[in-house]
Backbone as XML, in Angstrom:
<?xml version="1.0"?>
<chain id="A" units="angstrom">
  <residue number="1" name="UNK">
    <atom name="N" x="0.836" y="-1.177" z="0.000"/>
    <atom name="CA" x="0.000" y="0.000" z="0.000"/>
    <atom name="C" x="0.879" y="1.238" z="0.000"/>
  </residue>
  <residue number="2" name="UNK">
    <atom name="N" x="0.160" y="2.396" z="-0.866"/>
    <atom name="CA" x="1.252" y="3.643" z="-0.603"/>
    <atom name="C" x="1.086" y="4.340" z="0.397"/>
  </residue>
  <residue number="3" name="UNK">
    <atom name="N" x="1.792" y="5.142" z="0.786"/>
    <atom name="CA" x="1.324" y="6.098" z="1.470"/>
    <atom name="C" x="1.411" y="7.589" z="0.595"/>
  </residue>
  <residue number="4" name="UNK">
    <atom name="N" x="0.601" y="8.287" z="1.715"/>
    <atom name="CA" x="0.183" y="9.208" z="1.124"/>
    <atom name="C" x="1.537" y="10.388" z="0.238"/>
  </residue>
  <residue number="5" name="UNK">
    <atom name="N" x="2.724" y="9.885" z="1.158"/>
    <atom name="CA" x="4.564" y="10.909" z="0.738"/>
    <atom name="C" x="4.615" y="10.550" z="-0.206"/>
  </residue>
  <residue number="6" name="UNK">
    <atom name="N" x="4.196" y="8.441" z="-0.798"/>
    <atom name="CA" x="4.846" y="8.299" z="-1.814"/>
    <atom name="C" x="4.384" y="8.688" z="-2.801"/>
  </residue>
  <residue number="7" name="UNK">
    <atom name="N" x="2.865" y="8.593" z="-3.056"/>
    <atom name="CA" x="1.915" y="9.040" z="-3.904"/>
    <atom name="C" x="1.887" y="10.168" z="-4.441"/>
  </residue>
  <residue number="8" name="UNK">
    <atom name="N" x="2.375" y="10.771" z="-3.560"/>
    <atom name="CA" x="2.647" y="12.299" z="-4.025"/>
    <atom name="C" x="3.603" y="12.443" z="-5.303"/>
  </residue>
  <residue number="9" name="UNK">
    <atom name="N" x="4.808" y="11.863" z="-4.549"/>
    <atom name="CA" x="5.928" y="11.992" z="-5.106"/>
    <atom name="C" x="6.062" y="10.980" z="-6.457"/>
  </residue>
  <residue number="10" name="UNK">
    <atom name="N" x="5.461" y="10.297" z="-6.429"/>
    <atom name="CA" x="4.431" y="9.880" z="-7.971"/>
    <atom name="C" x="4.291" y="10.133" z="-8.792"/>
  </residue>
  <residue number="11" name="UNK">
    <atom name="N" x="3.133" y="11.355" z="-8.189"/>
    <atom name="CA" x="2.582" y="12.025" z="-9.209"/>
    <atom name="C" x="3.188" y="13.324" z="-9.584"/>
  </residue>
  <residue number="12" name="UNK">
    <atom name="N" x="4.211" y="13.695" z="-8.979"/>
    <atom name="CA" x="5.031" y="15.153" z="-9.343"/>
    <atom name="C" x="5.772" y="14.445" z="-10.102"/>
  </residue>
  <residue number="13" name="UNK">
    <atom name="N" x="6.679" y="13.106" z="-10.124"/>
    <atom name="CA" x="7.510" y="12.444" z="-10.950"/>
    <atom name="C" x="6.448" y="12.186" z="-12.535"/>
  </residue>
  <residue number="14" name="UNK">
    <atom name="N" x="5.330" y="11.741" z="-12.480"/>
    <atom name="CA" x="4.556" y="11.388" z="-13.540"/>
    <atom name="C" x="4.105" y="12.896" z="-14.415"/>
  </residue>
  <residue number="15" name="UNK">
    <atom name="N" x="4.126" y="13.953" z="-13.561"/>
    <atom name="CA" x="3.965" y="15.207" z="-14.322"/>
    <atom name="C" x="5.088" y="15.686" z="-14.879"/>
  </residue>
  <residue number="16" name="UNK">
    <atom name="N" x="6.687" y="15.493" z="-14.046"/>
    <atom name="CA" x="7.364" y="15.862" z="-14.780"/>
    <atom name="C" x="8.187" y="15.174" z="-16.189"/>
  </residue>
  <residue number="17" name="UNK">
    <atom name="N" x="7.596" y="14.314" z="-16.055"/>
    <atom name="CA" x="7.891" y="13.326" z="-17.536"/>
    <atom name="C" x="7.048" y="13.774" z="-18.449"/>
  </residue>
  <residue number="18" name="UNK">
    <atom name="N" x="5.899" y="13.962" z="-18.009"/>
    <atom name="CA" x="4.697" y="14.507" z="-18.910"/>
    <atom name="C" x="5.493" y="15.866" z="-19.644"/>
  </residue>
  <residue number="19" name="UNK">
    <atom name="N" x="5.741" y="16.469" z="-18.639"/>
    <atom name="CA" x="6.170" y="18.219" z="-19.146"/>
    <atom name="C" x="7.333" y="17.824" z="-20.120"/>
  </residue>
  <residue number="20" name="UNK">
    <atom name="N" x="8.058" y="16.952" z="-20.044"/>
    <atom name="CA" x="9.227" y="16.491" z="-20.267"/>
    <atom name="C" x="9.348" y="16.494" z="-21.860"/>
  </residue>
  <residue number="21" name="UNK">
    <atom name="N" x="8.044" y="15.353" z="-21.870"/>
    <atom name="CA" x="7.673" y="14.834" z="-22.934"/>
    <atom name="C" x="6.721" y="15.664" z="-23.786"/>
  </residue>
  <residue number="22" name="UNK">
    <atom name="N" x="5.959" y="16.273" z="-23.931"/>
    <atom name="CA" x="5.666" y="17.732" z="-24.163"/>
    <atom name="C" x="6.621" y="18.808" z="-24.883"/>
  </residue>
  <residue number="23" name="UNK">
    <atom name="N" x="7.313" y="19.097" z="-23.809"/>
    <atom name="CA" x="8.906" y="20.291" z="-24.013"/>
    <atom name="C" x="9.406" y="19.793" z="-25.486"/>
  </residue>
  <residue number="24" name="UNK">
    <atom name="N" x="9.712" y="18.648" z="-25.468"/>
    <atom name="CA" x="10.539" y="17.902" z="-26.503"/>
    <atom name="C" x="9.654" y="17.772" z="-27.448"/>
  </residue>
  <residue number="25" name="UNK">
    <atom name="N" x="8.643" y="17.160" z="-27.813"/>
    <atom name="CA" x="7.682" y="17.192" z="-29.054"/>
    <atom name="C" x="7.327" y="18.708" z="-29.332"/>
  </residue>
  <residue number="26" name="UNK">
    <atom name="N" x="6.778" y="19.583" z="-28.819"/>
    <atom name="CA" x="6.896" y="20.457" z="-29.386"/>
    <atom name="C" x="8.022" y="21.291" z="-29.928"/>
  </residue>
  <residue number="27" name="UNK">
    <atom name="N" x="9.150" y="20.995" z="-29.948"/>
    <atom name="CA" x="10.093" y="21.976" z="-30.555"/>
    <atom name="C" x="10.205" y="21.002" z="-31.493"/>
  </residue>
  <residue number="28" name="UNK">
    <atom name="N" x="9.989" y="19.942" z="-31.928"/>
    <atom name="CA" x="10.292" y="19.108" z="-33.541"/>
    <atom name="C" x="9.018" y="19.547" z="-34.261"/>
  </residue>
  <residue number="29" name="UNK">
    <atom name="N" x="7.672" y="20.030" z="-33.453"/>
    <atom name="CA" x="6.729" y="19.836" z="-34.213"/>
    <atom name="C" x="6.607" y="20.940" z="-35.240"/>
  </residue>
  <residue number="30" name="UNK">
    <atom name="N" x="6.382" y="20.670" z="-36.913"/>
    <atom name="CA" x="6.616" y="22.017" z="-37.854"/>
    <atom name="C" x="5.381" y="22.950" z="-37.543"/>
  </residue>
  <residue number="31" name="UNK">
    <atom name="N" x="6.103" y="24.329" z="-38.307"/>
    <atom name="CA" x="4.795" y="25.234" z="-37.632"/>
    <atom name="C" x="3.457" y="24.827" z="-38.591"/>
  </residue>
  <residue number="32" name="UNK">
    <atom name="N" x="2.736" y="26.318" z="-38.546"/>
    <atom name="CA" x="1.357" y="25.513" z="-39.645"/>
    <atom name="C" x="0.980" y="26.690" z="-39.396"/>
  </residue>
  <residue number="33" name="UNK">
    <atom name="N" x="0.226" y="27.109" z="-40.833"/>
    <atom name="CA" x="-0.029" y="28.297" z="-41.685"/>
    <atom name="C" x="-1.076" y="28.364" z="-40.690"/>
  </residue>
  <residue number="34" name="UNK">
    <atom name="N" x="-1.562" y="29.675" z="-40.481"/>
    <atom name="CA" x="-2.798" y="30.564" z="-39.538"/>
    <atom name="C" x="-3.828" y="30.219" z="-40.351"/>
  </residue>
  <residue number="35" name="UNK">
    <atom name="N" x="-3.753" y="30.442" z="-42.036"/>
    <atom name="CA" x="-5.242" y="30.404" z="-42.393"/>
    <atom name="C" x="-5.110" y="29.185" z="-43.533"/>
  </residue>
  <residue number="36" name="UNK">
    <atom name="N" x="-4.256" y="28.147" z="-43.069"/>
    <atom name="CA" x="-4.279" y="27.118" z="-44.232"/>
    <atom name="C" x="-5.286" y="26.874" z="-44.876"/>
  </residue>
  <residue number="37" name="UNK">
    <atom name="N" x="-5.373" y="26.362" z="-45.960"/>
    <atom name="CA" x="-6.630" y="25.885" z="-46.511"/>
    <atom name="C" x="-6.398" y="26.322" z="-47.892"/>
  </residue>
  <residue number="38" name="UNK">
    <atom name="N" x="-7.699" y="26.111" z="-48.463"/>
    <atom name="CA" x="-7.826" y="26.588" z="-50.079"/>
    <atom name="C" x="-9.005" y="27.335" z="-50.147"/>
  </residue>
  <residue number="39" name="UNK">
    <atom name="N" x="-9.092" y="29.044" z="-51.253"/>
    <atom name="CA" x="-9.832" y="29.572" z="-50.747"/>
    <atom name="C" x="-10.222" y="30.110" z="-52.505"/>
  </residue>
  <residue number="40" name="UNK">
    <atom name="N" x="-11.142" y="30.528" z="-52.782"/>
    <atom name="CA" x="-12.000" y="30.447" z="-54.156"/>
    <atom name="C" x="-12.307" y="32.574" z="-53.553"/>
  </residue>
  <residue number="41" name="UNK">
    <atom name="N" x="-11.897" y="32.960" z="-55.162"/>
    <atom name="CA" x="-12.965" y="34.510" z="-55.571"/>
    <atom name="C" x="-13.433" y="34.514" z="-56.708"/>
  </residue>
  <residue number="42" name="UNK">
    <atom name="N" x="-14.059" y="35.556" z="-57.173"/>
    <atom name="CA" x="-14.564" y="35.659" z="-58.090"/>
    <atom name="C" x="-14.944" y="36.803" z="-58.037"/>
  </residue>
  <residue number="43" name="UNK">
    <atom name="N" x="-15.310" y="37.847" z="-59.490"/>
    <atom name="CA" x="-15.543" y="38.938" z="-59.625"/>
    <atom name="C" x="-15.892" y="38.762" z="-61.373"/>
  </residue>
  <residue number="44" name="UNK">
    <atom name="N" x="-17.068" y="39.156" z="-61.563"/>
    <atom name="CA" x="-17.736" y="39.374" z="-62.737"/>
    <atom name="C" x="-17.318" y="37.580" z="-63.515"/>
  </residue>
  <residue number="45" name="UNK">
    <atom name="N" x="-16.229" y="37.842" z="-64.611"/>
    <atom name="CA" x="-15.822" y="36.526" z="-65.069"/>
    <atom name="C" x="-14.895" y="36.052" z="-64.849"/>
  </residue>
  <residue number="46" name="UNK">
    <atom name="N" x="-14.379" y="36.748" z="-64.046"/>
    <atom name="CA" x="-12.882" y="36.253" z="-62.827"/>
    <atom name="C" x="-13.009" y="35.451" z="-61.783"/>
  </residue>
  <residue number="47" name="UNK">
    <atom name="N" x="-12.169" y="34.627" z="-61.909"/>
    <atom name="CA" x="-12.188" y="33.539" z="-60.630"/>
    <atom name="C" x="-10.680" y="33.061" z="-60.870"/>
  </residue>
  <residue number="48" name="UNK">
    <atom name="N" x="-10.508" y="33.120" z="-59.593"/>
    <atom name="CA" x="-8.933" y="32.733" z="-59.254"/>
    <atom name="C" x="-9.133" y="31.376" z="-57.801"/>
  </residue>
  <residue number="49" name="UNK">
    <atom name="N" x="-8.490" y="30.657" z="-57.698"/>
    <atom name="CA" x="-7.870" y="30.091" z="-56.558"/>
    <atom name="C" x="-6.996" y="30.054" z="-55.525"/>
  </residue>
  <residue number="50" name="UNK">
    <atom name="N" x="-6.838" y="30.225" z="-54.528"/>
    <atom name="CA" x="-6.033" y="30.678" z="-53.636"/>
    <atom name="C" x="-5.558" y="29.426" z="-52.622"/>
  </residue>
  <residue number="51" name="UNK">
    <atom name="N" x="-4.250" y="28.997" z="-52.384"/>
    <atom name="CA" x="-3.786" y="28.063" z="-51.536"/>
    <atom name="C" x="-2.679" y="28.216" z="-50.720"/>
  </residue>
  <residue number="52" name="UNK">
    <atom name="N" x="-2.752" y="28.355" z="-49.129"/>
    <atom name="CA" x="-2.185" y="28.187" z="-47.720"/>
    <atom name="C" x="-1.641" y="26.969" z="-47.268"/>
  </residue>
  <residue number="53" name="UNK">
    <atom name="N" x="-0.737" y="26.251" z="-47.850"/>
    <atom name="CA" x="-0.233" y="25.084" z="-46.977"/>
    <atom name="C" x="1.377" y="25.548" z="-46.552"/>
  </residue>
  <residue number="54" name="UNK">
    <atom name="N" x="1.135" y="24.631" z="-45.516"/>
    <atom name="CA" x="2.678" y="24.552" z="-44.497"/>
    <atom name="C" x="3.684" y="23.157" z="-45.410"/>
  </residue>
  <residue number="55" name="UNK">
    <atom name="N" x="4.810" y="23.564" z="-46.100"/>
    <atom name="CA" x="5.564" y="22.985" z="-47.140"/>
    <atom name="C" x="7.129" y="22.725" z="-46.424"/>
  </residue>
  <residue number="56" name="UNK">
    <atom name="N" x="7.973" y="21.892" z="-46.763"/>
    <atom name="CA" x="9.299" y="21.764" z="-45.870"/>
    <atom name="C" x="10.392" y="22.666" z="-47.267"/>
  </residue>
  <residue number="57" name="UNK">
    <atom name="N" x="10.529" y="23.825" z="-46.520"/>
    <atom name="CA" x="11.203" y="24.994" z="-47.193"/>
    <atom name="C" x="12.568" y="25.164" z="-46.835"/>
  </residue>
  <residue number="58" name="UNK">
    <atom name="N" x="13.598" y="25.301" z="-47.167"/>
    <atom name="CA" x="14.514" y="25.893" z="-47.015"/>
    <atom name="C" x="15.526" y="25.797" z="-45.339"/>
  </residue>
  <residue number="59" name="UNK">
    <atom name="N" x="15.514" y="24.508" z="-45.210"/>
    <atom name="CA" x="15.547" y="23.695" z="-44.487"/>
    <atom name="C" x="14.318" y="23.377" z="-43.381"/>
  </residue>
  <residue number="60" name="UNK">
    <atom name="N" x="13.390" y="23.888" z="-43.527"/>
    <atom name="CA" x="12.198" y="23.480" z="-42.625"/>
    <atom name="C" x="10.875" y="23.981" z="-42.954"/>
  </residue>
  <residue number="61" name="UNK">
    <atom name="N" x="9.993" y="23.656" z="-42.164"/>
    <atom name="CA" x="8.761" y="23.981" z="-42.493"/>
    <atom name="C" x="8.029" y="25.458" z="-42.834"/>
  </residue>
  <residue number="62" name="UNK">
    <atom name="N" x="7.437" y="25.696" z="-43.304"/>
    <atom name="CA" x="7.399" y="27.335" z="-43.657"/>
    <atom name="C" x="5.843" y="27.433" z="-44.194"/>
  </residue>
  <residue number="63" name="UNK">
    <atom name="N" x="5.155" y="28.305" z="-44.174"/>
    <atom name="CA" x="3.972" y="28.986" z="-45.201"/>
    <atom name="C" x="4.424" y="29.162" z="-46.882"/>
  </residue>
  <residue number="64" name="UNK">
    <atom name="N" x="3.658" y="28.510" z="-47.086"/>
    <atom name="CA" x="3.671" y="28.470" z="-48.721"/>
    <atom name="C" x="2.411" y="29.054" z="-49.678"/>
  </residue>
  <residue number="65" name="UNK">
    <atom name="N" x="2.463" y="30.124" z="-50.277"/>
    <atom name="CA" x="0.940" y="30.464" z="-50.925"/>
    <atom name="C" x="1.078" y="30.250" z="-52.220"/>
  </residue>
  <residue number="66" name="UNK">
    <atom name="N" x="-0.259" y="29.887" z="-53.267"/>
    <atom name="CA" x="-0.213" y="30.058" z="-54.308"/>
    <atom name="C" x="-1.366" y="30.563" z="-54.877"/>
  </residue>
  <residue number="67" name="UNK">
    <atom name="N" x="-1.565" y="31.188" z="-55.631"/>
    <atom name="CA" x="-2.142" y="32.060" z="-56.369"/>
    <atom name="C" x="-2.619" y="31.855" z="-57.699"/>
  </residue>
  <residue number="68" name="UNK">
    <atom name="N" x="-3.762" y="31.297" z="-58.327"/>
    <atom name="CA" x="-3.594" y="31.035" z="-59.487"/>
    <atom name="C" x="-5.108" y="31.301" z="-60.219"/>
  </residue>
  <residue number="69" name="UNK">
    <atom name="N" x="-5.518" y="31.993" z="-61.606"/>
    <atom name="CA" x="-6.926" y="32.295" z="-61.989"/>
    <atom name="C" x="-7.248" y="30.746" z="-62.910"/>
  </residue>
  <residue number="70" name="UNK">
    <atom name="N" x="-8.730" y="30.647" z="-62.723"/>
    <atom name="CA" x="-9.428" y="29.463" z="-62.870"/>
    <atom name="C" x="-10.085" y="30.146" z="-63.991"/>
  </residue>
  <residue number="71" name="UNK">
    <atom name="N" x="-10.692" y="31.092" z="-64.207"/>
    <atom name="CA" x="-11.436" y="31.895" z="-65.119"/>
    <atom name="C" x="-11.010" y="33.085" z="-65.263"/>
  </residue>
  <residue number="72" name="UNK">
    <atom name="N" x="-10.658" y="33.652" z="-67.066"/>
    <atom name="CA" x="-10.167" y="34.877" z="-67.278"/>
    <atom name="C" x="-11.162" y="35.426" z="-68.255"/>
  </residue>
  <residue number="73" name="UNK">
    <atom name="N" x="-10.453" y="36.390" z="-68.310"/>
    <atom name="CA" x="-11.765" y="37.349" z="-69.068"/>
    <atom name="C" x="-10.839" y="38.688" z="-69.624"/>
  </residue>
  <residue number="74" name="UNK">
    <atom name="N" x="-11.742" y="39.871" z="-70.387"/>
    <atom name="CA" x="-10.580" y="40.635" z="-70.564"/>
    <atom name="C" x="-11.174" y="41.785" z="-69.908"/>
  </residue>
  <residue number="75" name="UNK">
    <atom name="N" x="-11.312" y="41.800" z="-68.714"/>
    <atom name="CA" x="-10.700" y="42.948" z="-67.800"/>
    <atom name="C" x="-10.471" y="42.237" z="-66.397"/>
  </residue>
  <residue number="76" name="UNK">
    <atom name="N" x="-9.552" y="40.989" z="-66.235"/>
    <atom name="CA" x="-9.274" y="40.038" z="-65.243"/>
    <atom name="C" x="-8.432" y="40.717" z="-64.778"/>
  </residue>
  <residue number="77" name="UNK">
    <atom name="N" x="-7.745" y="40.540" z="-63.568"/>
    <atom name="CA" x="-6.294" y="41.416" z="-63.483"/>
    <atom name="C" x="-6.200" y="39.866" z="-61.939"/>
  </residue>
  <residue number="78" name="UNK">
    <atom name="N" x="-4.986" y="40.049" z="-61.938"/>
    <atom name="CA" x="-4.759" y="38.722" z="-60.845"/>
    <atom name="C" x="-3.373" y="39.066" z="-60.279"/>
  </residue>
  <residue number="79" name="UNK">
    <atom name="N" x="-2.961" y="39.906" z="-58.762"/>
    <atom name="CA" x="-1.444" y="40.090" z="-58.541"/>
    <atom name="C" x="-1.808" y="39.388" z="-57.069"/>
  </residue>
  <residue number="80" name="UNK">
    <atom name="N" x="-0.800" y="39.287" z="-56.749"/>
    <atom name="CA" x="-0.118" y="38.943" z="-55.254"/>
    <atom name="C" x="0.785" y="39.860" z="-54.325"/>
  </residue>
  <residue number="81" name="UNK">
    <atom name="N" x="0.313" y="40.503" z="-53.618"/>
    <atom name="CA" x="1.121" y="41.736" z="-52.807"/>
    <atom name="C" x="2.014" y="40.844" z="-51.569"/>
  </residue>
  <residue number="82" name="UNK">
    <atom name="N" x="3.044" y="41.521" z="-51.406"/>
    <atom name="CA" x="3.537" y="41.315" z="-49.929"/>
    <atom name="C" x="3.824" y="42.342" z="-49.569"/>
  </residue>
  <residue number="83" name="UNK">
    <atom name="N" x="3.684" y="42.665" z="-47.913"/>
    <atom name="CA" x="3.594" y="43.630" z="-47.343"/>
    <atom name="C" x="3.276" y="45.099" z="-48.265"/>
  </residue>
  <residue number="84" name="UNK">
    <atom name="N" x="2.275" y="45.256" z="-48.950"/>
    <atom name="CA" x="1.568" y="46.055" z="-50.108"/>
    <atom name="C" x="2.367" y="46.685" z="-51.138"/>
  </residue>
  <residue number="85" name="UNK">
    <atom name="N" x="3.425" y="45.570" z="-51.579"/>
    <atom name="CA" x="4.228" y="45.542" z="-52.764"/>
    <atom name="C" x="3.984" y="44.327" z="-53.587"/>
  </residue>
  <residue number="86" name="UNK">
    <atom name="N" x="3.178" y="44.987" z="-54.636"/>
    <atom name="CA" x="3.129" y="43.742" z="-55.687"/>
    <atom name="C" x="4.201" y="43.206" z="-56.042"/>
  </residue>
  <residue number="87" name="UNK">
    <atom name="N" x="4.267" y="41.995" z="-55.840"/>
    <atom name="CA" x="5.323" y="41.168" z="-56.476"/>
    <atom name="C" x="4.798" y="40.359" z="-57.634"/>
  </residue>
  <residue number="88" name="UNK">
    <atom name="N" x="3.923" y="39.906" z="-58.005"/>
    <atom name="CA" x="3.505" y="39.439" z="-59.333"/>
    <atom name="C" x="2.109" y="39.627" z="-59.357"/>
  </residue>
  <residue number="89" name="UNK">
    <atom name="N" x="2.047" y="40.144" z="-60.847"/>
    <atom name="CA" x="1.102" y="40.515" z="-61.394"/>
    <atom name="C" x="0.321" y="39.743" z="-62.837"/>
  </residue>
  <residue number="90" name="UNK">
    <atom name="N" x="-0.583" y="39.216" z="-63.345"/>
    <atom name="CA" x="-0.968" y="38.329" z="-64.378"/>
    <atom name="C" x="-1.981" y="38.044" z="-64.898"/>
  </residue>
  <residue number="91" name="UNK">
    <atom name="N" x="-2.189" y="38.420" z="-66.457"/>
    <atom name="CA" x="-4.322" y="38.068" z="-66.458"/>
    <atom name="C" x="-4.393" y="36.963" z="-66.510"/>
  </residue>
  <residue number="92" name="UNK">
    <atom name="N" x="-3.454" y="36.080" z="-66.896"/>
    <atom name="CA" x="-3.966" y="34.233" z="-67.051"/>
    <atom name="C" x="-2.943" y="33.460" z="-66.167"/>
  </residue>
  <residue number="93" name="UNK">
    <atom name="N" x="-1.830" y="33.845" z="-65.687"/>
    <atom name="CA" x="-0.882" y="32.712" z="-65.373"/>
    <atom name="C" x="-0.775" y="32.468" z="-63.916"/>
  </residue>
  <residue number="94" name="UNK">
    <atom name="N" x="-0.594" y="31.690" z="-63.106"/>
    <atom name="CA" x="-0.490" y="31.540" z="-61.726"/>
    <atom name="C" x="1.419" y="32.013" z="-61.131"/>
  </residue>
  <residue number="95" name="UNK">
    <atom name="N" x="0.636" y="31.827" z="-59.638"/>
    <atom name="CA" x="2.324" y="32.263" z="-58.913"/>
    <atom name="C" x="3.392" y="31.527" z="-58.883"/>
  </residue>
  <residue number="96" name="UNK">
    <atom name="N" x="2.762" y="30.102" z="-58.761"/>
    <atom name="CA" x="3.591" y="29.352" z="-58.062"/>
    <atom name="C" x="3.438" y="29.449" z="-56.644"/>
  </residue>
  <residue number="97" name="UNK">
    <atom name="N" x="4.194" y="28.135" z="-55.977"/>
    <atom name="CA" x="4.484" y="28.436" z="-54.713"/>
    <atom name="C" x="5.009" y="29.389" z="-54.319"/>
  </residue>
  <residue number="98" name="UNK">
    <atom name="N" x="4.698" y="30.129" z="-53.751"/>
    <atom name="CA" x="5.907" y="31.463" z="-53.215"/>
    <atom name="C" x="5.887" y="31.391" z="-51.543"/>
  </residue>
  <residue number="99" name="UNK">
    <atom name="N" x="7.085" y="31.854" z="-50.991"/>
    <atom name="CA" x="7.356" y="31.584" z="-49.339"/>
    <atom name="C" x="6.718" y="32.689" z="-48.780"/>
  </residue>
  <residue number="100" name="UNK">
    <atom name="N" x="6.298" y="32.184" z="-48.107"/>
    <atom name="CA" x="5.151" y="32.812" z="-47.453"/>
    <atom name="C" x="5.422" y="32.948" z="-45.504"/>
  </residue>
  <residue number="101" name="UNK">
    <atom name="N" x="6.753" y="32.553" z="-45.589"/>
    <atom name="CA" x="7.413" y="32.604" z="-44.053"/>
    <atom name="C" x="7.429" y="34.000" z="-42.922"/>
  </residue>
  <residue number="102" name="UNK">
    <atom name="N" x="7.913" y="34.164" z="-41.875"/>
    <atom name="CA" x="7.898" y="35.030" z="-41.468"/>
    <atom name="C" x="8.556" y="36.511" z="-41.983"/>
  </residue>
  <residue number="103" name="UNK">
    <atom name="N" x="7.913" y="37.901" z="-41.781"/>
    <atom name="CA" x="8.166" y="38.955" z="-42.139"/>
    <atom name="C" x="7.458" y="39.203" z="-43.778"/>
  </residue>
  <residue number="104" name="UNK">
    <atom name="N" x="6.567" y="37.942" z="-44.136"/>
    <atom name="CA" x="5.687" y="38.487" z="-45.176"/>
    <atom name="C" x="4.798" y="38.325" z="-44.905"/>
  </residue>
  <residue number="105" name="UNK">
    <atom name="N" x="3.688" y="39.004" z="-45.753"/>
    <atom name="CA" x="2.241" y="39.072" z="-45.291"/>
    <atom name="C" x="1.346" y="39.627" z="-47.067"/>
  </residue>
  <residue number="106" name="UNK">
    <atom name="N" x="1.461" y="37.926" z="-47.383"/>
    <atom name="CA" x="1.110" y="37.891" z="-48.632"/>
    <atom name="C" x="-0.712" y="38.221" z="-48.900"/>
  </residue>
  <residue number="107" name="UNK">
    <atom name="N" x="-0.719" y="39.000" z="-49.736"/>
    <atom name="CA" x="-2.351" y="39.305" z="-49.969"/>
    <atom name="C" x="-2.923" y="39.183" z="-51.576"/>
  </residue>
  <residue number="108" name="UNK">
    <atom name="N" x="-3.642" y="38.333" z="-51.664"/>
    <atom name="CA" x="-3.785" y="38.020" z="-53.218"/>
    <atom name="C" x="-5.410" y="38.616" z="-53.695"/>
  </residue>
  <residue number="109" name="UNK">
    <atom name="N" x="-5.076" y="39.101" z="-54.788"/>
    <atom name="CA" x="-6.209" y="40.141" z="-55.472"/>
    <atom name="C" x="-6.907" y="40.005" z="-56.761"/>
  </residue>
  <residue number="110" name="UNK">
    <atom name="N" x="-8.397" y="40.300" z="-57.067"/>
    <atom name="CA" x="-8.423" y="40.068" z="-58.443"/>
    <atom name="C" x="-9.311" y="41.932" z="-58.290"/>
  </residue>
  <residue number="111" name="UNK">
    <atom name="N" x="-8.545" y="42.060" z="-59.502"/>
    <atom name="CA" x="-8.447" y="43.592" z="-59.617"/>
    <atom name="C" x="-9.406" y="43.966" z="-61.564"/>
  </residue>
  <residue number="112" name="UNK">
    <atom name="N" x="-9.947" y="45.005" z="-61.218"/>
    <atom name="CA" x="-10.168" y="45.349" z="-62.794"/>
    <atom name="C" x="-9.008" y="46.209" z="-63.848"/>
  </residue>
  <residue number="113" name="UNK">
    <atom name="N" x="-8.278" y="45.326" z="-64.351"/>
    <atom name="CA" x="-7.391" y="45.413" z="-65.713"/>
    <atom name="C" x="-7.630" y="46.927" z="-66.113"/>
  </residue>
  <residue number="114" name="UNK">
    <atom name="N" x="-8.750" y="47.525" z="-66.190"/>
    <atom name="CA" x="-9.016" y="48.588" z="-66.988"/>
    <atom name="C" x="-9.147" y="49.935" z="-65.936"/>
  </residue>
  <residue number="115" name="UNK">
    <atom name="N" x="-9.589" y="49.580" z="-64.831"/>
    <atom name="CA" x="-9.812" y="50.552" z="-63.685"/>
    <atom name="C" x="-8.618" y="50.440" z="-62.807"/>
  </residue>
  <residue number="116" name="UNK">
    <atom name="N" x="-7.812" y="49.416" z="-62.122"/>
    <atom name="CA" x="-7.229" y="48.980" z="-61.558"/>
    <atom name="C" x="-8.046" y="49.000" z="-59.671"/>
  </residue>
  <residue number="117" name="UNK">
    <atom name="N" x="-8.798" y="49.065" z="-59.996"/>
    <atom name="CA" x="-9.474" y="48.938" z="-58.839"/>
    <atom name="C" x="-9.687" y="47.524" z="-58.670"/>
  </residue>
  <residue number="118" name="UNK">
    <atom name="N" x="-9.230" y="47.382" z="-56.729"/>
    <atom name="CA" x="-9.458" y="45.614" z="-56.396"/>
    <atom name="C" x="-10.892" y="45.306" z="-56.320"/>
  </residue>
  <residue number="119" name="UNK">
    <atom name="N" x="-11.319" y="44.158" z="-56.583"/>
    <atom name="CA" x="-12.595" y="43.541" z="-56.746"/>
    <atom name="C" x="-12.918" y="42.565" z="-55.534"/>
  </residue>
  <residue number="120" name="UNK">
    <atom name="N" x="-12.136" y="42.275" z="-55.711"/>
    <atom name="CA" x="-11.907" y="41.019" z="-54.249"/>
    <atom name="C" x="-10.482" y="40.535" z="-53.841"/>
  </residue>
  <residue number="121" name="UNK">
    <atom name="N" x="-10.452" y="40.224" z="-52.246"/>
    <atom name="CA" x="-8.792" y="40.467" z="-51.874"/>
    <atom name="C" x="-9.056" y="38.821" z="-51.193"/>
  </residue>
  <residue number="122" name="UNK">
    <atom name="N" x="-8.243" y="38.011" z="-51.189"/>
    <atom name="CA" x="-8.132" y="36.594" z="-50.900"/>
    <atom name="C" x="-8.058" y="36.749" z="-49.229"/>
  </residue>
  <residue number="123" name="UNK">
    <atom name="N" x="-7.469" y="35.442" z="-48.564"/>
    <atom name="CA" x="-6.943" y="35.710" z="-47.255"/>
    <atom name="C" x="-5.756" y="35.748" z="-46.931"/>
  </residue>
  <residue number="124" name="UNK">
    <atom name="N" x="-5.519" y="36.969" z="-46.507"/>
    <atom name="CA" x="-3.939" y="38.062" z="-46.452"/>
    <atom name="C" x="-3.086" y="36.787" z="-45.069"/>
  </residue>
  <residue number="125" name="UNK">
    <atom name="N" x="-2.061" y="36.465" z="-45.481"/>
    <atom name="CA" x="-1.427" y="35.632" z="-44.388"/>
    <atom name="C" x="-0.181" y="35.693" z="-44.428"/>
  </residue>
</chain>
């Protein structure tokens, strides 16, 4: 039978393995995109696709976006901003994967070609 010292000392031993074991899995575990997923716009005859996955980058895990129109038209306009600098711009062609890691904050757009006004803005991550 235990007593009540040993029991104790048990269960502070059984928590600190727990914490132990915890501590250690989380620092292997890769990060993971805030708004992963796959995300659909559209505007008049524009439609683009939008995709958030966590990819093994540049020696490790990272945010990966891609950007790409499903339906064009001719006043489509389709760019990808980071931190509100377009970095690519396109009426028919997609991004590619682009890194999407810390210190960017990629925002994808379908814009009117002729106005340049945005129509719809994807989810900025």
């Amino acid at each position: 039978m235990l007593t009540r010292r040993t029991s104790l000392r048990s269960a502070v031993a059984v928590l600190g393995v727990g914490a132990a074991i915890a501590l250690s899995t989380t620092v292997a575990t890769p990060a993971f995109a805030a708004n992963e997923g796959t995300y659909y716009g559209t505007w008049g005859s524009c439609a683009a696709t939008e995709e958030i996955q966590v990819q093994y980058v540049q020696g490790g895990y990272h945010d990966q976006m891609e950007f790409f129109p499903t339906t064009t038209g001719a006043r489509c306009g389709y760019r990808l901003l980071n931190n509100g600098n377009i970095i690519w711009a396109s009426p028919s062609a997609g991004t590619g994967w682009v890194y999407d890691g810390p210190t960017n904050y990629m925002c994808p757009q379908i814009y009117d070609l002729s106005t340049g006004i945005v129509k719809w803005q994807g989810v900025c991550n």
